[in-house]
C-alpha positions in Angstrom: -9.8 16.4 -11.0 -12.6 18.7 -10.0 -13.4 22.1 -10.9 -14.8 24.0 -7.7 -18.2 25.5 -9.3 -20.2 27.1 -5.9 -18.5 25.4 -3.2 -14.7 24.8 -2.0 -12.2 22.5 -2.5 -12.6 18.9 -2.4 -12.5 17.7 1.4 -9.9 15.3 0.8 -8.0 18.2 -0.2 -7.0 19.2 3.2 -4.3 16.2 2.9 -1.4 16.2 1.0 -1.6 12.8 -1.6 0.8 11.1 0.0 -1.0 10.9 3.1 -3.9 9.6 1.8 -5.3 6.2 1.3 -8.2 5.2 -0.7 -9.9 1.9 -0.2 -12.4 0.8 -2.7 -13.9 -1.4 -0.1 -16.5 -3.0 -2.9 -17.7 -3.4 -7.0 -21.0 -4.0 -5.8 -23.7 -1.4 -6.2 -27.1 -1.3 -6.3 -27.2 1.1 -9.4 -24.7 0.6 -12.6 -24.3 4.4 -13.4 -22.8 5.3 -17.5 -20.0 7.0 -16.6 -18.9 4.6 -13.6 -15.1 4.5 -14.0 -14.9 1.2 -12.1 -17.7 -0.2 -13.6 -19.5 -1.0 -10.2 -23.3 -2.3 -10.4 -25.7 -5.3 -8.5 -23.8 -7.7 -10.8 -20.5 -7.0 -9.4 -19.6 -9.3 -6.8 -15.8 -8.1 -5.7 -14.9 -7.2 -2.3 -12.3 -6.9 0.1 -11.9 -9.1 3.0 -12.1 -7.3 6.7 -8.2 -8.7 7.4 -7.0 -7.2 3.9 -8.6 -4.1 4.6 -7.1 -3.9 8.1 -4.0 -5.0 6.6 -4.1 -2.3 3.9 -4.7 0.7 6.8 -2.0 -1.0 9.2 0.1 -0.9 6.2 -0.2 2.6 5.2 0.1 3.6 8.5 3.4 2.5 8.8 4.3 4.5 5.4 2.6 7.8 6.6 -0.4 7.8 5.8 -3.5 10.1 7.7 -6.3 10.2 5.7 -8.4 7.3 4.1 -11.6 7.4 1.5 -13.5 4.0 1.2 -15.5 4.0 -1.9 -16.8 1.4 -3.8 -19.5 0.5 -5.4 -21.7 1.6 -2.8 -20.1 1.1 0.7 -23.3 1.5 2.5 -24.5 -1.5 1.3 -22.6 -2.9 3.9 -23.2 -1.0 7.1 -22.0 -3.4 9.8 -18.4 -4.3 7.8 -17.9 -0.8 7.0 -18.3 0.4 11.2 -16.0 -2.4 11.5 -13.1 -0.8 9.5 -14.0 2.6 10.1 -13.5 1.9 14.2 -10.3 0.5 13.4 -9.1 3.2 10.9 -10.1 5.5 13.4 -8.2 3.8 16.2 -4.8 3.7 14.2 -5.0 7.5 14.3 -7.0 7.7 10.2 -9.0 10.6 9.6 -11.8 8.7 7.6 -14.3 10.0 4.6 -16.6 8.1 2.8 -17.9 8.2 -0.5 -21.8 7.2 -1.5 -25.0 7.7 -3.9 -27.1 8.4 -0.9 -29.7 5.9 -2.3 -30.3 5.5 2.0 -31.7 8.6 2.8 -35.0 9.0 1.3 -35.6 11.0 3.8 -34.3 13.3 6.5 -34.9 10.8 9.8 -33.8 7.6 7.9 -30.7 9.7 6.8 -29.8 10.6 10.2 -30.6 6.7 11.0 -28.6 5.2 8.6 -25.8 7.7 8.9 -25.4 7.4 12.5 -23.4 3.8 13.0 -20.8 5.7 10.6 -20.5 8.5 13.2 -20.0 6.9 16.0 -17.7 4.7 14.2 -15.5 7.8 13.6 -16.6 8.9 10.2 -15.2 12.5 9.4 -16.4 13.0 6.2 -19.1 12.2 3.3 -18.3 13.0 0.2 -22.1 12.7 -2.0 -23.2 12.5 -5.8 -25.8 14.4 -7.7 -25.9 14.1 -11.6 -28.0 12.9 -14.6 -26.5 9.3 -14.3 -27.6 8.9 -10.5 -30.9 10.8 -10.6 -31.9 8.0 -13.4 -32.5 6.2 -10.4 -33.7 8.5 -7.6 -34.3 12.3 -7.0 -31.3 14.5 -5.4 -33.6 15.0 -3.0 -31.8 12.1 -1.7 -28.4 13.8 -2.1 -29.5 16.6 -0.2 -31.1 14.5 2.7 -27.6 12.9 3.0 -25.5 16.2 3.1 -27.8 17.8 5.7 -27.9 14.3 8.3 -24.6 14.4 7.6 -23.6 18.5 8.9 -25.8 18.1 11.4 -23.3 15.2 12.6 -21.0 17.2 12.5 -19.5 15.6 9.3 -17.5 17.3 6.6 -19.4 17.2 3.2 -19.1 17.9 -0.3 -21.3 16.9 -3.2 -19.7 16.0 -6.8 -21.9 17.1 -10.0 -21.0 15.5 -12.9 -22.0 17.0 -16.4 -24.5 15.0 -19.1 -25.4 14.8 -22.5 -28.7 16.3 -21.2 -28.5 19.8 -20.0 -31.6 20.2 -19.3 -31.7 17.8 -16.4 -28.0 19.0 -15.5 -29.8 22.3 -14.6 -31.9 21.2 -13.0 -30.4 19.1 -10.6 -27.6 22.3 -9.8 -31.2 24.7 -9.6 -32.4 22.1 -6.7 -28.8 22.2 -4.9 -28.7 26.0 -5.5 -32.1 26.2 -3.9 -31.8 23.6 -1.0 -27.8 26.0 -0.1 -26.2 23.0 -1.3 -22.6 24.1 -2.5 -21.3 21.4 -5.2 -17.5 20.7 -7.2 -18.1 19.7 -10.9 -15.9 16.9 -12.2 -14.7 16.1 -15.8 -16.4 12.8 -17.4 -13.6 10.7 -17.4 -12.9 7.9 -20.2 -12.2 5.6 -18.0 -14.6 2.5 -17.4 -18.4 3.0 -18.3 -17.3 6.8 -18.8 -15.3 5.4 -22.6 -18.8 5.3 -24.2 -20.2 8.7 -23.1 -17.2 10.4 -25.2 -17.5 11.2 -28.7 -14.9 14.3 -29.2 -11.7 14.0 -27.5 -8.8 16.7 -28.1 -5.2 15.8 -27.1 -2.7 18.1 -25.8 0.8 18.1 -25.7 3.1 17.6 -23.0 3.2 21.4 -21.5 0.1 21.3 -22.1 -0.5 18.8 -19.7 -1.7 20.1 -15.5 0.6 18.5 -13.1 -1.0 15.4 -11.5 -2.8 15.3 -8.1 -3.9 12.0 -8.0 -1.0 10.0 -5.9 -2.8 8.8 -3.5 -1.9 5.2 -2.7 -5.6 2.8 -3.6 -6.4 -0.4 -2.6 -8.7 -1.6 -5.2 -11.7 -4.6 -4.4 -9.6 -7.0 -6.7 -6.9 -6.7 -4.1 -5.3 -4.4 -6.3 -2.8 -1.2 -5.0 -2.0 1.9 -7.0 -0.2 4.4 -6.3 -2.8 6.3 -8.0 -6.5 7.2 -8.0 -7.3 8.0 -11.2 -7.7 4.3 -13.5 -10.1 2.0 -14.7 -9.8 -0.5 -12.0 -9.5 -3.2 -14.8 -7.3 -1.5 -16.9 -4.3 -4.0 -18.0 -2.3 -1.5 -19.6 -2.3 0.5 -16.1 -0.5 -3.2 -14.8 2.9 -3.2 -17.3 3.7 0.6 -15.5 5.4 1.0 -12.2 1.9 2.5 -11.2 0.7 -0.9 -10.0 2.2 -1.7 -7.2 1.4 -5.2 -6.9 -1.7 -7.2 -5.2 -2.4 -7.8 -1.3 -4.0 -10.9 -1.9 -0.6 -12.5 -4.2 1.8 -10.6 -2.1 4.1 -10.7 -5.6 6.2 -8.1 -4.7 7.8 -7.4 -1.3 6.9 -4.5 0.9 10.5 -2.6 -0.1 9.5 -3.3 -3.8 5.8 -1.7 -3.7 8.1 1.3 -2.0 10.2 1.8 -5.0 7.5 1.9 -6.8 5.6 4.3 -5.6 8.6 6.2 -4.9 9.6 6.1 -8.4 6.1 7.3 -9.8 6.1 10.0 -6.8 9.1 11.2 -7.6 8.3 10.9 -11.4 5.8 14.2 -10.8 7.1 16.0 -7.8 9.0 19.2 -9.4 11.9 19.0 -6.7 13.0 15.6 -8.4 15.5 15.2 -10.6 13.5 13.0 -12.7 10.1 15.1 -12.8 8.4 14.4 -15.5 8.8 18.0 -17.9 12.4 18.0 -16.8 13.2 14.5 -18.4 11.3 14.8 -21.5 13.1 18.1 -22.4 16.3 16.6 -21.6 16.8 12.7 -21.5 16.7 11.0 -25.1 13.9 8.3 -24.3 11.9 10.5 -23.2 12.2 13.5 -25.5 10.0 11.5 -28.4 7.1 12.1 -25.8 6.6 15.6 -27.0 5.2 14.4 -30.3 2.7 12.7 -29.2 -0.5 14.4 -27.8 -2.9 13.3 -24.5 -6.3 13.3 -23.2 -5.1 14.0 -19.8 -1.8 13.4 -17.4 -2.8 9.9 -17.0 -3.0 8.8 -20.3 0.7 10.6 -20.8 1.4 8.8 -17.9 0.6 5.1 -19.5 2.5 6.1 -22.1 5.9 7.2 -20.3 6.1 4.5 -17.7 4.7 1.6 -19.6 8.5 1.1 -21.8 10.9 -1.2 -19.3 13.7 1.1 -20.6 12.4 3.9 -19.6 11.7 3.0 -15.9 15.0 1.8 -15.7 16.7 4.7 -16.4 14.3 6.8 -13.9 15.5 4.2 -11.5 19.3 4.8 -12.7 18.7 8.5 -11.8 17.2 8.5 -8.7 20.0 6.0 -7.2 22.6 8.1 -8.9 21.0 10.7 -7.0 20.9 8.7 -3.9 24.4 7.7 -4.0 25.8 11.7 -4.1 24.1 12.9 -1.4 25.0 9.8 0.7 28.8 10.6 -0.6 28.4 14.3 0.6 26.9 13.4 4.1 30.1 11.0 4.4 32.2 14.0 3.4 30.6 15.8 6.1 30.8 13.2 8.7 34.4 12.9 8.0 34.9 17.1 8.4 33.3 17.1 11.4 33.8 14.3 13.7 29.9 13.0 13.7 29.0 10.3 13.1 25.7 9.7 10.6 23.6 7.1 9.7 23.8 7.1 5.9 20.7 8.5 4.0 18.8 6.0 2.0 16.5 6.3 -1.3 15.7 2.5 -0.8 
């Protein structure tokens, strides 16, 4: 969840999170950074096939979606597959970003060489990293290369900074972006993945202490994988036993209506306009109440937490088809007053 330090928002911002899609296209990178959150490095050997990837994006568009990020691992690894989905996102109407360490452009003409496929496959945006745990490997000079081939495409850009243990070398990578005019968004460690072991001091808030979440965007993971959320460790079991996970593209366990009650549940589980948002239920509904108790590192740890007991899903669930059922009731009222007919409204 990034906190805008000398630039603007994130780009993927200018979407709402429900009309976004995010396809970790890959686990395999060719560095293994110490906060990775997926745990991506050159052992990884994980990917997604081109046909589940085109299925994912046909997929989301049919529930809305404009907007897709493909992330890995490192995505530019694989140049020719990557044109090859970006074309076809692009053809279904996607705007499409990218994310990547920019290990490719060690220098300004092979930046603009190996950036250019991506272009005129119809990549909008770039979205760069710069921090100790990627300049282990190589400068930011790199970084930098990448943002300007990547402007002068014409590309949207944004570069993510990352604080260390080591502030030294954390100033001086944001003095060399400061001096190159290279605006940057620094980002929380997370304890998720690699990121666990670089935390020593954690503090846990309570409930209403908690921000809202941002992170429903629906993500296809390289396992095969789909979330209707960003924000995990692509491993992480506990994430499974929560409505969260929607179910996997390469099992098909759950039908197509089921992944969309789902991820309407959890959508509607932090959207304030619901009646089962998530402050309004633990101040009022008895399972949920005991929450309040407890404190959190972050929304998605409350999250786990909330959503991983079967009893209380089911009585979100209840809710919202409680819910569904009045205001189909009123529109039959209505129908009934005035003479017109109505298809009747449906929560699925």
């Amino acid at each position: 969840m990034p906190d805008v330090q000398d630039g603007p928002s994130a780009i993927w911002d200018r979407f709402a999170a429900n009309e976004r899609l995010a396809i970790n296209f890959t686990l395999t990178c060719n560095l293994a950074c110490a906060h990775c959150i997926v745990e991506s490095s050159p052992q990884r050997t994980e990917r997604l096939t081109l046909d589940e990837v085109r299925s994912a994006l046909d997929a989301g568009r049919r529930n809305g979606k404009r907007h897709v990020t493909f992330s890995g691992g490192e995505i530019f690894l694989y140049p020719q597959q990557m044109c090859e989905v970006i074309s076809y996102a692009s053809g279904l109407g996607y705007v499409v970003d990218a994310e990547s360490n920019a290990f490719w452009a060690r220098s300004d003409v092979l930046a603009r060489q190996k950036l250019a496929p991506f272009v005129a496959a119809g990549l909008a945006g770039l979205s760069l990293s710069a921090d100790a745990y990627h300049v282990e490997y190589f400068s930011v000079e790199r970084t930098i290369n990448a943002a300007r081939a990547g402007r002068e495409a014409g590309l949207l850009t944004e570069i993510n900074f990352c604080p260390s243990n080591s502030p030294a070398v954390d100033e001086e990578i944001k003095a060399a972006l400061r001096a190159a005019g290279e605006p940057f968004l620094t980002n929380e460690l997370l304890d998720r993945g690699r990121g666990k072991d670089l935390l020593r001091i954690t503090v846990g808030r309570r409930v209403d202490e908690l921000p809202d979440c941002d992170s429903l965007t629906t993500t296809v993971h390289a396992t095969g994988d789909v979330y209707a959320c960003c924000e995990l460790d692509i491993s992480t079991d506990a994430m499974k036993r929560t409505p969260v996970f929607l179910g996997s593209i390469r099992t098909r366990d759950r039908t197509a209506a089921e992944q969309d009650e789902r991820e309407r549940l959890v959508t509607a589980f932090y959207d304030p306009n619901s009646p089962i948002y998530f402050r309004k239920m633990v101040a009022e509904h008895p399972l949920f109440r005991g929450l309040t108790e407890d404190r959190y590192q972050n929304i998605c740890d409350f999250c786990l937490s909330a959503l991983r007991d079967p009893a209380r899903v089911a009585a979100l669930s209840a809710i919202l088809r409680a819910e569904g059922k009045s205001v189909e009731t009123e529109s039959t009222a209505e129908d009934a007053h005035d003479g017109v007919s109505r298809e009747p409204i449906s929560t699925g």
